[in-house]
N, C-alpha and C positions, 0 to 999 in steps of 0.2 A: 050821706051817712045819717044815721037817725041818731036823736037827741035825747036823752033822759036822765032821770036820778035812780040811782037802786037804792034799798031799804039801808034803817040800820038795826041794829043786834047789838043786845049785849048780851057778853057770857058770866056770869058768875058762877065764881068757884070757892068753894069753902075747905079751910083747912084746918085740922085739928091736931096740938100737939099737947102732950100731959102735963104744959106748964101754962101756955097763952091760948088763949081764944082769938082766934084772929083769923082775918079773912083777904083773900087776894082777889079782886076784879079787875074787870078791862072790860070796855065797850070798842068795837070798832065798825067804825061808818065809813062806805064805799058811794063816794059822791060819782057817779056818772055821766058827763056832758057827752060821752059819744060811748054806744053799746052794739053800734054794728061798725062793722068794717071791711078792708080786703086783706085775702089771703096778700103775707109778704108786708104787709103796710101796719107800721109801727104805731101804737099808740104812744102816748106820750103823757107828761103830770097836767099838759092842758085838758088831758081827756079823759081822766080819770085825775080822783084826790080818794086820800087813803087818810082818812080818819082815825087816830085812837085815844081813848081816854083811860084816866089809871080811877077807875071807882074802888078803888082799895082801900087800907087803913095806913100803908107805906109809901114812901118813893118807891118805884120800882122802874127796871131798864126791862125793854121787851126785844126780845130777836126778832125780827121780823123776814118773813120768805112768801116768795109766790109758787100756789098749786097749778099746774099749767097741764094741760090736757094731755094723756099719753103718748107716745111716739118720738117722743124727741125731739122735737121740728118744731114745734114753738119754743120761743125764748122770751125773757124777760129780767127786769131787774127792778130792785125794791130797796132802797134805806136799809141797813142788816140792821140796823138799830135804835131805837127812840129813849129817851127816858122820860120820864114823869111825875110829880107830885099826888099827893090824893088830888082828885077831883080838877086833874088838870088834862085836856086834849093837846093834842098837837099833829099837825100834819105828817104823814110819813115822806113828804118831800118828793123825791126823784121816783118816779115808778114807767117803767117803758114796758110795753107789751106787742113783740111782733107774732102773730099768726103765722104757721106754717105756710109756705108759698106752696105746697100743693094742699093747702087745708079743702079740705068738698064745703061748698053751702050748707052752713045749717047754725044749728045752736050748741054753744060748745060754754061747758060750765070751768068756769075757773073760783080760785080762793086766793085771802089773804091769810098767812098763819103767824099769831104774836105768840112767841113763847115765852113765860116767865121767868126771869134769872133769882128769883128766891124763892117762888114755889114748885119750879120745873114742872109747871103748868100752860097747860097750852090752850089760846083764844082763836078763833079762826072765824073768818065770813065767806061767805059763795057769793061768786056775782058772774052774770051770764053772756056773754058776747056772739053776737051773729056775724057768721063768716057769710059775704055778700060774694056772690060771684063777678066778681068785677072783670077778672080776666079767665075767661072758663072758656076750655077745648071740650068741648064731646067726640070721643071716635064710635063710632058704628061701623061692627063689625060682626061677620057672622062665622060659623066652623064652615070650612070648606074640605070636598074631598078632591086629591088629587091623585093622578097618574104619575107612577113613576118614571123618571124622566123625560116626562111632557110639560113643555110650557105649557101654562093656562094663565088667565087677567079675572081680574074678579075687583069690582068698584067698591070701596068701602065711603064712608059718608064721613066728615069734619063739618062738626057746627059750631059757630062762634057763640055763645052762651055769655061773653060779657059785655061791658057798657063801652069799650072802642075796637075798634078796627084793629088785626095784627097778622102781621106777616109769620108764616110758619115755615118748621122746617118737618117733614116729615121721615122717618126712617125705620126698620123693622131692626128686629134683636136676631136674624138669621141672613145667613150671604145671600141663599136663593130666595130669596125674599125683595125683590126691589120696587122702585117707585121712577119710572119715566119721567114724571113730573115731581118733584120734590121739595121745591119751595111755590109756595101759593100767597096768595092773600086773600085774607077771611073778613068780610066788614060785619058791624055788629050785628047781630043776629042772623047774620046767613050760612046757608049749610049749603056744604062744595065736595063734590064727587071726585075722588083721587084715585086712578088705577093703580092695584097692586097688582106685581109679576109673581108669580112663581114659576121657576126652576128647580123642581124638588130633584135629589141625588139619584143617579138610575140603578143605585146599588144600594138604594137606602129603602122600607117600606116601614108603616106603622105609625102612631098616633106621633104626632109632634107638635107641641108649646108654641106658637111664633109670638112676640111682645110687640105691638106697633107702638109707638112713639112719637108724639107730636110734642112743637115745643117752640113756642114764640120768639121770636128776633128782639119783639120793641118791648115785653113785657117778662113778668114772670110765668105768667102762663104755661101748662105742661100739663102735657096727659099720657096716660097709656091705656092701653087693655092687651090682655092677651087672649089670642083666639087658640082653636086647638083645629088644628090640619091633619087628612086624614091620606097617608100615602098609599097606595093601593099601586097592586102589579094591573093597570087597565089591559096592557095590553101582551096577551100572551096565545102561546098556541100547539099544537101538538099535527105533525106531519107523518105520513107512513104511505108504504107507497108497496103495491102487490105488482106481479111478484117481483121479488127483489133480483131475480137470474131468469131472464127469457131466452131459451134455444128458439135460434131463426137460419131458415134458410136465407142462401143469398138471393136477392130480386126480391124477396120477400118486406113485410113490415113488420116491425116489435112492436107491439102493444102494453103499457104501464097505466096502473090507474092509480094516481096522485090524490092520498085524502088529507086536506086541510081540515084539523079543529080549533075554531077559534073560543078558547077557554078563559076569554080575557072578559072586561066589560063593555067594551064599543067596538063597532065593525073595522074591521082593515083590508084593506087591501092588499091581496100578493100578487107578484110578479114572478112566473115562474119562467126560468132560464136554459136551457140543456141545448145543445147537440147541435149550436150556432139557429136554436130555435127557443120561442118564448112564447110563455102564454099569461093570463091575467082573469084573477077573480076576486069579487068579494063576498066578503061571508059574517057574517051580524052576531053577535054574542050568542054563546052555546049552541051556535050552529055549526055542522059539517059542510064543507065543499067537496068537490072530486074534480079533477083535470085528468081526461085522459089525455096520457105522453105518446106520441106514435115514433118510432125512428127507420126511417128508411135504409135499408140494406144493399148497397149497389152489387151488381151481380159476377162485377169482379173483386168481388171483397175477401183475402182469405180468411182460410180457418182459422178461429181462434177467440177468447177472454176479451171483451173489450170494457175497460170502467168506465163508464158513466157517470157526472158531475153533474148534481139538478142542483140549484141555487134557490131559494127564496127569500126573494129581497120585499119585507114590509117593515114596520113598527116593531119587529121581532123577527129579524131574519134570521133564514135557517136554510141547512142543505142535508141533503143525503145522495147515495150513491146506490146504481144499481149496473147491474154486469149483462151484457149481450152478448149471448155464447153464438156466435158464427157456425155452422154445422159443414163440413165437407159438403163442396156440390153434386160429388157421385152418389149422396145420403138421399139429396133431395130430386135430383133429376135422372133419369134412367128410362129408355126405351131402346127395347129390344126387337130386330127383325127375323125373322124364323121360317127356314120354308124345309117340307119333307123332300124336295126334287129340285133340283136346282140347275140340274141338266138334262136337256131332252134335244130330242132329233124330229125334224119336220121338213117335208120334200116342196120345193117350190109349189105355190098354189096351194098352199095346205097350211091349216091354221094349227097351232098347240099354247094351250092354257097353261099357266104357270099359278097355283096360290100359292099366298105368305100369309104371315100372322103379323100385327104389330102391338106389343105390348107397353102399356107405360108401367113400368116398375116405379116409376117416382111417388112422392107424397101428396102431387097434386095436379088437377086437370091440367091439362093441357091439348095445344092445337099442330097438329102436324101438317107442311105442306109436304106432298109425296112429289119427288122429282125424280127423274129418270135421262139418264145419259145410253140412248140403246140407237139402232139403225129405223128409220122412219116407220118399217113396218113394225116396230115394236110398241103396245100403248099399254098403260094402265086402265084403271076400271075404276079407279077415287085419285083424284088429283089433292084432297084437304078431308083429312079425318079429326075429329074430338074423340081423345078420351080421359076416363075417368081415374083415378089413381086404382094400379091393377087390372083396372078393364084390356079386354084384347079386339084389334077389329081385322077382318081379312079382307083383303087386297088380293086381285087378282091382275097376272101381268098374263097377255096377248103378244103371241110372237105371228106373225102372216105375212114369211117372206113372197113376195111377187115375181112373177116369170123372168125377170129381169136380175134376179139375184144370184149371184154367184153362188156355188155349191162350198162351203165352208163352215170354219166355226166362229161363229159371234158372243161378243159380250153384251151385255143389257144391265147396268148399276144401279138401283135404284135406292133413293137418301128420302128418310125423314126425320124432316129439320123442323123446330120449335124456335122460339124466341131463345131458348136457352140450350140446348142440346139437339143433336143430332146422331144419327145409325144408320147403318148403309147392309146394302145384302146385293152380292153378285148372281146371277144369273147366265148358263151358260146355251146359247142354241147352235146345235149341229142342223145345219141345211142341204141336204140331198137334190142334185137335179132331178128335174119331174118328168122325161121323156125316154125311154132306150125301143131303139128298134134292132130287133134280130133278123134275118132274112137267109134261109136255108134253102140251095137248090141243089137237087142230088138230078143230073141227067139217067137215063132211062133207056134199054137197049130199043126196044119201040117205037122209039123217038115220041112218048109219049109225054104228056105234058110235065113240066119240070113242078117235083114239090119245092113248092113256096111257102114259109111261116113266116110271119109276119106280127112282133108282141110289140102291142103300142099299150104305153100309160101317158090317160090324161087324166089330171088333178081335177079331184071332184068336187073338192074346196072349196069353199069361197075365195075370193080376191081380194085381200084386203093391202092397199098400197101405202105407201109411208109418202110424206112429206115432200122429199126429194125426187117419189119414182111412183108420179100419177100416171093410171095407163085411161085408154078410153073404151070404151064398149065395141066399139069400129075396130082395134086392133083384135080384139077379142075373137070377134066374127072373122076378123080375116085370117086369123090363125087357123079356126075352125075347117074354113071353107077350105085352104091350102091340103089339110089332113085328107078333108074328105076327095080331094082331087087326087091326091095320090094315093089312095085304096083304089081308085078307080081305075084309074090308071094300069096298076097291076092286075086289076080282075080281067082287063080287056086283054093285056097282054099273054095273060095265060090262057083267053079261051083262045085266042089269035093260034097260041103254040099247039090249043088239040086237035085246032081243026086242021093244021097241015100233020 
């Protein structure tokens, strides 16, 4: 504490009435032995003397009160009363003066006031007291912006600013405001980092007051400040997704393009959910994302509406819905088989051409294997055709029944089949055997030689054999040669007839 005297003063006041000339004074001296102090700590009449004297022409009684600095928070007490003779001092006795306990350091002016009880006149002295930070908190804090409903930590600073050591309690003036660590201890002049929490409300946005609050165990010591926190929507976003209704064949795939905008202030992350499938992006403030969505269409799937649930699950989840319209499979698959002649007739050894057409009516390319169910001399001319949606391609079927073929009527089915669809077209061949011999003899009164006709057919054909019914070149020849021996034969025998 520091040591001193302050000044004295006196006031004279003069009064004038239309009978007596007469005059009222008072002197008052404010002895000082102690003019600084701590906030909370009492002075007392050892530390301070309040002097008054009556330099008057009367006795006179003075009221006496103390000017105590505004706010309320200082207290004090004074003698309400002295009296006096002319030219007589006397102590005003009992005087206590306690300093605010949250008084700040500095210089704070106080007074004595003597009011006169016979000239309703009033003497007064100033005298000045330094508030000493003896037990002093400093908080250091700054505005903070925060996201709504995001925790964030942000470290504010305590420094002990007096002359001992104190154990603190810290604590904020809002809920979502807290302190992990909340009692400390601070030694003289050290400054100590305390995380504050926030949990601002996720339904709350806009400027907010928080009061932090520190406040000593072992002393009077206390501080505040209030910071101003700024609640902000960080994290938001805007989702849309084209087109909202995709018609799909079945076998086929939906295609969706999912646009994330993140209209928030920090990047997020989404996770996008549908159709027992999931995808994942992030996307940075004022940026767009896109996710293409694909959904697989299995090819026995039927007709029909099916809704779609997409999920987005981030810092701001959200969903939307989109519809997959199923299209009839006769819409998207169709090929057709086509022939101008479907039945025809061919003589053993003798070949006959059959075309078809094969169209896809469907929406999209596709691969046909050509099969055929027919007797071994039957073949096609394309075993696997492409075509285009509407394209047509022709196919030719080969009927070449073999010497060995029975004279009848056959069938020949021929299927093209896709992954997804198939078409069929029958075929009818009439087969004719390939040889007749006539033989005319009319005898003759002459006894001349007998007429003979003789109608051979040999198939002039190719030989084409199926599978089951290979012949060889050797049988071929021997057929031949048997022919030509019986032409022979008869030639001999009819000249034999003219020469008898």
């Amino acid at each position: 504490m520091k040591y001193l005297c302050s000044a004295f003063l006196i006031f004279t006041l003069f009064s004038l009435s239309p009978s007596v000339f007469a005059y009222s004074d008072a002197g008052i001296e404010i002895q000082c032995r102690v003019n600084a102090t701590c906030p909370c700590s009492t002075l007392t009449p050892d530390d301070i003397n309040v002097l008054v004297t009556n330099l008057g022409t009367s006795r006179e009684t003075y009221q006496l009160s103390l000017d105590l600095p505004a706010g309320g928070l200082w207290s004090g007490f004074i003698s309400p009363t002295i009296t006096l003779s002319p030219e007589e001092q006397g102590s005003a006795g009992a005087v206590f003066i306690t300093p605010a306990c949250g008084a700040e350091p500095g210089i704070y002016t106080l007074g004595v006031v003597a009011n006169s009880t016979i000239s309703d006149k009033s003497f007064s002295e100033e005298f000045e007291i330094e508030i000493l930070p003896c037990h002093w908190l400093e908080i250091e804090a700054d505005e903070y912006e925060l996201c709504q409903g995001i925790d964030s930590s942000f470290d504010i600073g305590i420094t002990n600013d007096g002359i001992s050591d104190e154990k603190i309690k810290v604590s904020a003036s809002e809920e979502w405001v807290t302190f992990p660590v909340s009692m400390i201890e601070v030694e003289e002049g050290e400054k100590k980092t305390v995380e504050m929490l926030f949990s601002p409300p996720a339904d709350e946005t806009g400027m907010k007051n928080v009061t932090i609050s520190v406040e000593s165990l072992t002393s009077y010591a206390r501080s505040e400040k209030t910071i101003l926190t700024n609640i902000r929507e960080c994290y938001s976003g805007a989702i849309s997704i084209e087109p909202v209704r995709r018609d799909v064949c079945p076998c086929k795939t939906a295609g969706f393009s999912l646009k994330i905008g993140n209209t928030g202030l920090l990047e997020d992350t989404y996770v996008i959910m549908y159709n027992n499938q999931s995808s994942e992006i992030s996307v940075g403030p004022g940026e767009t994302g896109r996710v293409e969505l694909s959904v697989d269409v299995p090819c026995d799937k039927e007709q029909g509406d099916y809704p779609i649930l997409i999920t987005i699950d981030s810092r701001t989840p959200g969903k939307t819905n989109v519809t997959l319209g199923v299209l009839p499979l006769r819409d998207c698959y169709s090929v057709l088989l086509s022939t101008e002649n479907s039945t025809k007739t061919v003589a053993v050894g003798k070949a006959v051409t059959y075309s078809f057409t094969i169209t896809n009516n469907g929406k999209f390319s596709q691969v046909y294997e050509l099969l055929i169910d027919a007797p071994g001399w039957v073949h096609l001319s394309d075993s696997r055709l492409e075509l285009e949606p509407g394209e047509d391609g022709d196919v030719y079927l080969y009927a070449a029944p073999n010497y060995y073929t029975q004279a009848g009527n056959y069938s020949a089915a021929v299927s093209a089949v896709s992954e997804i669809e198939q078409a069929g077209l029958e075929f009818k061949v009439n087969v004719l055997s390939g040889f007749s011999f006539d033989i005319n003899e009319t005898p003759e009164a002459n006894l001349s030689a007998p007429n003979i006709t003789m109608n051979m057919s040999i198939p002039t054909g190719g030989i084409i054999a199926g599978e089951d019914e290979k012949e060889t070149s050797w049988t071929q020849i021997m057929m031949l040669t048997i022919l030509a021996l019986g032409v022979v034969i008869i030639l001999i025998l009819r000249f034999v007839i003219m020469l008898k």
